[in-house]
ZAMARGU-4260 file (C-alpha; in steps of 0.2 Angstrom, whole numbers, plus 5000, padded with zeros to 4 digits):
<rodrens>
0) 5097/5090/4881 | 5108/5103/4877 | 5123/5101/4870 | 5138/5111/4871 | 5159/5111/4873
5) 5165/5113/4891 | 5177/5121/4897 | 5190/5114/4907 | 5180/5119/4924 | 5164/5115/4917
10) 5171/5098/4911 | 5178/5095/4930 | 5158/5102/4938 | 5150/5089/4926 | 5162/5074/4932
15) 5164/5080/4950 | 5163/5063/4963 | 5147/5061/4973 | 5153/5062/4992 | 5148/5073/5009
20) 5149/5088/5002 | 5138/5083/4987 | 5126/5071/4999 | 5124/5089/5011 | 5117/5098/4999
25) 5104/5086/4991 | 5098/5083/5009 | 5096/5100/5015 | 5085/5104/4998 | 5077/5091/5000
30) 5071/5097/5017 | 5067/5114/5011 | 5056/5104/4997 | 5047/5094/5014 | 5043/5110/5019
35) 5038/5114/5005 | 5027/5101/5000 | 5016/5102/5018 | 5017/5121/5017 | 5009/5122/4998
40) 4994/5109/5007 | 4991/5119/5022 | 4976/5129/5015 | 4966/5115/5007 | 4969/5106/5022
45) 4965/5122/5033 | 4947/5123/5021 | 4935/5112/5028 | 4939/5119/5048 | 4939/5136/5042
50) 4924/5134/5031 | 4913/5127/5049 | 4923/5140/5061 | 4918/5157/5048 | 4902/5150/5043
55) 4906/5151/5025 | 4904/5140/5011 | 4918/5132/5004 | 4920/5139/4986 | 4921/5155/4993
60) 4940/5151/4998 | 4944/5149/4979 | 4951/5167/4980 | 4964/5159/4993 | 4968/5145/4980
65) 4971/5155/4966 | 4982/5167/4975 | 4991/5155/4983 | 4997/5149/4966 | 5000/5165/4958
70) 5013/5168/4973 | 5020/5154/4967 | 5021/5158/4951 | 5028/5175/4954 | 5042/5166/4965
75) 5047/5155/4951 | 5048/5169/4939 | 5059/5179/4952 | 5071/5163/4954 | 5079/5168/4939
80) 5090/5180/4950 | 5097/5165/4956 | 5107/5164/4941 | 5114/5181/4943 | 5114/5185/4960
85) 5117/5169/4969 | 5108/5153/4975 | 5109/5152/4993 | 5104/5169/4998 | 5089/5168/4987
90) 5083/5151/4996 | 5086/5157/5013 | 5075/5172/5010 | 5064/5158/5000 | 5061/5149/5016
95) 5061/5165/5027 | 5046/5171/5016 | 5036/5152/5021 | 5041/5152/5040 | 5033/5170/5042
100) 5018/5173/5031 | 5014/5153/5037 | 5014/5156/5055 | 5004/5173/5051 | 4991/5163/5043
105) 4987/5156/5060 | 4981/5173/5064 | 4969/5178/5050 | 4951/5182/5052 | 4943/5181/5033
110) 4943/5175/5018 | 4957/5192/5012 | 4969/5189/5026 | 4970/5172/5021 | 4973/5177/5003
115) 4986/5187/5009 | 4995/5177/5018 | 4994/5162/5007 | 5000/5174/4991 | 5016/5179/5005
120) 5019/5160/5009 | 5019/5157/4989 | 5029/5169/4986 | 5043/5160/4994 | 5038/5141/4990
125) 5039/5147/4971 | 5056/5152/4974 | 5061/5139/4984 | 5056/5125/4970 | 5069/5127/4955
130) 5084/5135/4966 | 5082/5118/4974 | 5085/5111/4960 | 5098/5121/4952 | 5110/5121/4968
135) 5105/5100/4967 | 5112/5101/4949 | 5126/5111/4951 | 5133/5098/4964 | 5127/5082/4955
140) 5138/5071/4943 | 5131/5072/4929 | 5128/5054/4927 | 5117/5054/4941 | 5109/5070/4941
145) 5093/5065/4937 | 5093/5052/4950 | 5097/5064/4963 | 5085/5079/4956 | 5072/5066/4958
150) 5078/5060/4976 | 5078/5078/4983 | 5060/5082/4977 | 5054/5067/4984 | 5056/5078/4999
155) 5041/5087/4991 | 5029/5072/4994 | 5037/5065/5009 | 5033/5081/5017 | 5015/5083/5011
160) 5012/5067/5016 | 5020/5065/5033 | 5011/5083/5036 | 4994/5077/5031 | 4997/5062/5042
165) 5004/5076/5057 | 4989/5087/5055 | 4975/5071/5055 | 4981/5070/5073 | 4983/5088/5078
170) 4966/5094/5070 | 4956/5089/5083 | 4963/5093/5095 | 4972/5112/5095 | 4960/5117/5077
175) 4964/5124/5061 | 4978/5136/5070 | 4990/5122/5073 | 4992/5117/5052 | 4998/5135/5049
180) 5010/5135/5066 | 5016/5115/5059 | 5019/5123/5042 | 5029/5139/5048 | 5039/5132/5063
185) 5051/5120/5055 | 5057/5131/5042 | 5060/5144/5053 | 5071/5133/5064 | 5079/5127/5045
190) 5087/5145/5042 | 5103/5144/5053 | 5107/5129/5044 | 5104/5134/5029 | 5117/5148/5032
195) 5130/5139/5039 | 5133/5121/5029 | 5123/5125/5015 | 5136/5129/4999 | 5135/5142/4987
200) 5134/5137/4970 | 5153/5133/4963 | 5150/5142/4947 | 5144/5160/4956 | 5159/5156/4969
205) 5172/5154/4954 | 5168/5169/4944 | 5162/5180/4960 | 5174/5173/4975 | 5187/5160/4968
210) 5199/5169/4980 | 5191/5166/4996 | 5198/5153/5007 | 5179/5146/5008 | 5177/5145/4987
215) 5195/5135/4986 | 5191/5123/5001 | 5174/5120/4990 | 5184/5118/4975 | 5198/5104/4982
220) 5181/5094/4987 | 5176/5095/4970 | 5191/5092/4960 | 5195/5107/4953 | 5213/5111/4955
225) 5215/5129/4958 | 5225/5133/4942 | 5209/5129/4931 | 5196/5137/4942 | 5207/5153/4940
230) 5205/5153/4921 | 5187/5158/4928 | 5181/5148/4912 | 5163/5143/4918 | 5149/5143/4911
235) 5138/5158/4919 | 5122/5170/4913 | 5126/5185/4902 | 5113/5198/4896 | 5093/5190/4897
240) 5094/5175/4903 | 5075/5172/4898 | 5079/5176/4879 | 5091/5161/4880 | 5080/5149/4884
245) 5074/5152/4865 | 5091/5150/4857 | 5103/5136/4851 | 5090/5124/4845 | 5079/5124/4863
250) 5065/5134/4858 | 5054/5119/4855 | 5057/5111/4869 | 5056/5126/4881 | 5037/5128/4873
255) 5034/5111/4873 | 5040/5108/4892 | 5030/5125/4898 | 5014/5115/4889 | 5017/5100/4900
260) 5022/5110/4915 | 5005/5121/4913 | 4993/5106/4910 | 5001/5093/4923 | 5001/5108/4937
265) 4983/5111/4932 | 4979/5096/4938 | 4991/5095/4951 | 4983/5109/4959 | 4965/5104/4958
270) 4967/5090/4965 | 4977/5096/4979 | 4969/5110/4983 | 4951/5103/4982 | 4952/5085/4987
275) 4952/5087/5005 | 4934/5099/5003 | 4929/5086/4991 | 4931/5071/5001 | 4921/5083/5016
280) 4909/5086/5006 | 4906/5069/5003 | 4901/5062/5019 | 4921/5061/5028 | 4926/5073/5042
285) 4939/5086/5041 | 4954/5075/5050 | 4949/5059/5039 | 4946/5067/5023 | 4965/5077/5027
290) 4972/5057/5029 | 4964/5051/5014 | 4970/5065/5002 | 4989/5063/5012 | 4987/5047/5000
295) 4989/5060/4983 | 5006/5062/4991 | 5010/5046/4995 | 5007/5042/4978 | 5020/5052/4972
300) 5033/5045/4983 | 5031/5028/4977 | 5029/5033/4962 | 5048/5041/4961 | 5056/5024/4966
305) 5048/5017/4950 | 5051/5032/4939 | 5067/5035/4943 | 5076/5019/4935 | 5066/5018/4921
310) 5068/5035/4914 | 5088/5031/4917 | 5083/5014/4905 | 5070/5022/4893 | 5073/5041/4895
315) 5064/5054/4903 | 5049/5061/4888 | 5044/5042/4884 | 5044/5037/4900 | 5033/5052/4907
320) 5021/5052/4892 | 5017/5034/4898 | 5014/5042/4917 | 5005/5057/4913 | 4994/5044/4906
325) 4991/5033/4916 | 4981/5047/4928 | 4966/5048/4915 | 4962/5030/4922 | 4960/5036/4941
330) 4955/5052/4936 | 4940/5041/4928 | 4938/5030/4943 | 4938/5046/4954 | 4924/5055/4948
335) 4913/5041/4940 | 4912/5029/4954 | 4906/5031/4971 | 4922/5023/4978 | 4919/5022/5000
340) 4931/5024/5012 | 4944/5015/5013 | 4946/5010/4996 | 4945/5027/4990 | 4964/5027/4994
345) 4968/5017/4980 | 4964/5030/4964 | 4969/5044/4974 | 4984/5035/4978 | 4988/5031/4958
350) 4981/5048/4953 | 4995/5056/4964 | 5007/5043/4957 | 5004/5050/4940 | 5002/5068/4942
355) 5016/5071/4957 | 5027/5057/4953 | 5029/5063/4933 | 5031/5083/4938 | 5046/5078/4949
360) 5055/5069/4933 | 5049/5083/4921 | 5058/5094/4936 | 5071/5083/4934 | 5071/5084/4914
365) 5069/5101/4912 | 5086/5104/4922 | 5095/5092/4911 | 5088/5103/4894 | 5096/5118/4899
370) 5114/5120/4901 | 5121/5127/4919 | 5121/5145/4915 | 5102/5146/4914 | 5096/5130/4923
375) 5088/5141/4938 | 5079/5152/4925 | 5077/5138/4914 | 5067/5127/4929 | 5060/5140/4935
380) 5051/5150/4919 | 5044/5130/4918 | 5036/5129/4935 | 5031/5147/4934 | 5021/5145/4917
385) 5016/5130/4925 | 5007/5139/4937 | 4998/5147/4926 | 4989/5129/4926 | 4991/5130/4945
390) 4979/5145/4945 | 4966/5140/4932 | 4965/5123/4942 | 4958/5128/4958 | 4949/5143/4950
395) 4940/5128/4938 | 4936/5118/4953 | 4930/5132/4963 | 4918/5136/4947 | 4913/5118/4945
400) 4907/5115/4964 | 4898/5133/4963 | 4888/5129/4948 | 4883/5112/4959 | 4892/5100/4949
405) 4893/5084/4963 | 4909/5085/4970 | 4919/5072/4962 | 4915/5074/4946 | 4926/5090/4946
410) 4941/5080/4945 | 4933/5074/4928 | 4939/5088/4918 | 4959/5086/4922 | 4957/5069/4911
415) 4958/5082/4895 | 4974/5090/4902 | 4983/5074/4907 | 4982/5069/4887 | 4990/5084/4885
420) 5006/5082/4896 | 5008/5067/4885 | 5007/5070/4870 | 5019/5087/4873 | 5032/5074/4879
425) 5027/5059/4866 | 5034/5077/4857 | 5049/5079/4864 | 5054/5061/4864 | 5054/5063/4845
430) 5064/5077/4845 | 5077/5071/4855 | 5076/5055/4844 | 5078/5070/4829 | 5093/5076/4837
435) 5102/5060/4841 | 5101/5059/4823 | 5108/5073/4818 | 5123/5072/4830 | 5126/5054/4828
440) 5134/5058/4809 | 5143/5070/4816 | 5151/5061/4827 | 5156/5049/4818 | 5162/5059/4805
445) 5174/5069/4817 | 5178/5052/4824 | 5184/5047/4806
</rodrens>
């Protein structure tokens, strides 16, 4: 973690109390993360129908899959304009960009409308994903910020799950039509919300709008008497934010998060993408194999009310190396076994637990690395080199069932990525070990 003097406004952001104002915003991200999460599943889900309804075979939708995911990864790049530009203007447009282009995606006829569309919808999910986090951040005590990171991207799952479960029922009955039209309704009907309770960031409202009657009613909540925020002594982005992600000793673990990021979303993303397909292919219909891959989700969920205590006892590297893992064993299971229905639940269910679970607490980890001035490009330069993995993993899975691999055994290749996740944060556990050793004399010598 970064560590640097505070100012006397930074000081009174980093001890501010946890009240409405605070619990508003971490609920209204974390329904833009539910969204999210069923929106960024829609297309796998979708898959199978579509493959019956256009007569074509499923690999041919990779196309879709990648460019979904490099949406996303455009979006996460772009999020850095949060930092100069403002937050909350950049996620409503965020979730304008899903509602749209996820509603229009009920209305495509091939395989490059699709592609479109889903490239539009990612767009706006990959921007949505770390200024979550960052507005999350800037209005969390810092003592419980990882806590409360972890709380609003259990959104993520909650929504993938609870939509997985939705569109096992809908399916049926209206077709492959209704996922989009789930996906694109509730975050259009989000948006006036969103403009009217959902705060700025305090630090852009200082330094842009400490005058206005709004900013100071924000500021009185927060503790943060009027005198100080006037020094307009907060901690804000100047000049290339990227290039100071590299600076003041966090080059290492800027590289060595992006290596975790890129190999976790990898898998992430082939098994989310594929599973649904997968689990068709193997003998399930479309609706059941959509309830059985809900369980990837699920996973995740429960997964989060474990993690999140332990990394606040252990710390967040040792205690994700151990979770990233602990997915090689159902990876294994997954692909080696001929698991039925409906024990096949259980290692997609732990499989989701380490993959989804441990990206929210490296979400939650990368925010705390990066001090407040670059935490939105910071987050999202992780997630968006971590897409680079979420493009390579459905493109590898698409390669893999094309070359007639059986369909379970594509899984087996994300076992060699999950090692990698760990040892990058076995890596950055060392580090942090390094650097408490450095400090520690330090301090005590300043203290003497």
């Amino acid at each position: 973690m970064s560590v640097e003097a505070r100012s006397p406004v930074e000081e009174a952001l980093e001890t501010q109390p946890f009240g409405a104002l605070q619990l508003r915003v971490v609920l209204l991200c974390a329904l833009v993360q539910a969204f999210d999460g069923f929106d960024l599943g829609t297309i796998s889900m979708a898959v199978p129908s579509l493959s019956k309804a256009w007569g074509l075979a499923p690999p041919l939708f990779t196309t879709a899959f990648v460019m979904s995911s490099v949406g996303i990864l455009v979006g996460a790049l772009l999020s850095s304009l949060g930092d100069r530009f403002g937050r909350k203007p950049l996620l409503i447009i965020s979730v304008g960009f899903i509602a749209v282009f996820s509603v229009l995606s009920a209305f495509a006829w091939s395989i490059p409308s699709i592609t479109a569309m889903r490239f539009l919808t990612g767009l706006g999910i990959g921007v949505a994903m770390p200024v979550t986090v960052a507005l999350t951040s800037d209005y969390s005590p810092i003592q419980r910020r990882g806590t409360l990171i972890m709380l609003m991207f259990s959104g993520n799952m909650l929504g993938g799950f609870l939509g997985g479960q939705l569109v096992a029922q809908i399916l049926p009955i209206f077709g492959w039509q209704s996922i989009f039209l789930a996906g694109g309704i509730p975050p259009l009907l989000l948006i006036p919300f969103l403009m009217l309770f959902l705060p700025e960031s305090p630090r852009f409202l200082i330094v842009h709008r400490a005058d206005a009657p709004a900013t100071q009613d924000i500021l009185r909540r927060l503790n943060i008497p009027l005198h100080v925020a006037a020094s307009k002594m907060v901690d804000v982005a100047k000049g290339n934010p990227v290039a100071q992600l590299f600076v003041g000793g966090l080059a290492i673990s800027t590289i060595l998060l992006w290596i975790a990021f890129f190999a976790n979303l990898l898998n992430m993303y082939l098994f989310g993408y594929w599973m649904t397909t997968v689990l068709t292919l193997s003998g399930l219909t479309p609706e059941t194999a959509v309830f059985y891959a809900s369980m990837f989700s699920l996973g995740g969920i429960l997964s989060v009310l474990l993690l999140g205590p332990m990394i606040d006892k252990f710390g967040a590297p040792r205690v994700l190396a151990c979770s990233f893992a602990s997915g090689v064993v159902f990876i294994l299971i997954i692909g080696l076994y001929n698991v039925p229905a409906p024990y096949i639940a259980i290692p997609i269910l732990g499989a989701g637990a380490a993959m989804i679970g441990s990206q929210v607490g490296a979400n939650a980890m990368a925010a705390g690395t990066y001090p407040a001035r670059i935490r939105s490009t910071g987050v999202g330069w992780a997630l968006g080199i971590g897409r680079l993995g979420g493009i390579a993993g459905p493109a590898l899975g698409g390669a893999l069932l094309a070359y007639g691999l059986p369909p379970k055994q594509i899984f087996l290749c994300a076992c060699g990525p999950a090692v990698v996740a760990a040892l990058a944060t076995i890596l950055l556990t060392m580090k942090a070990a390094r650097r408490r050793d450095i400090v520690s004399p330090v301090a005590q010598t300043n203290t003497a």
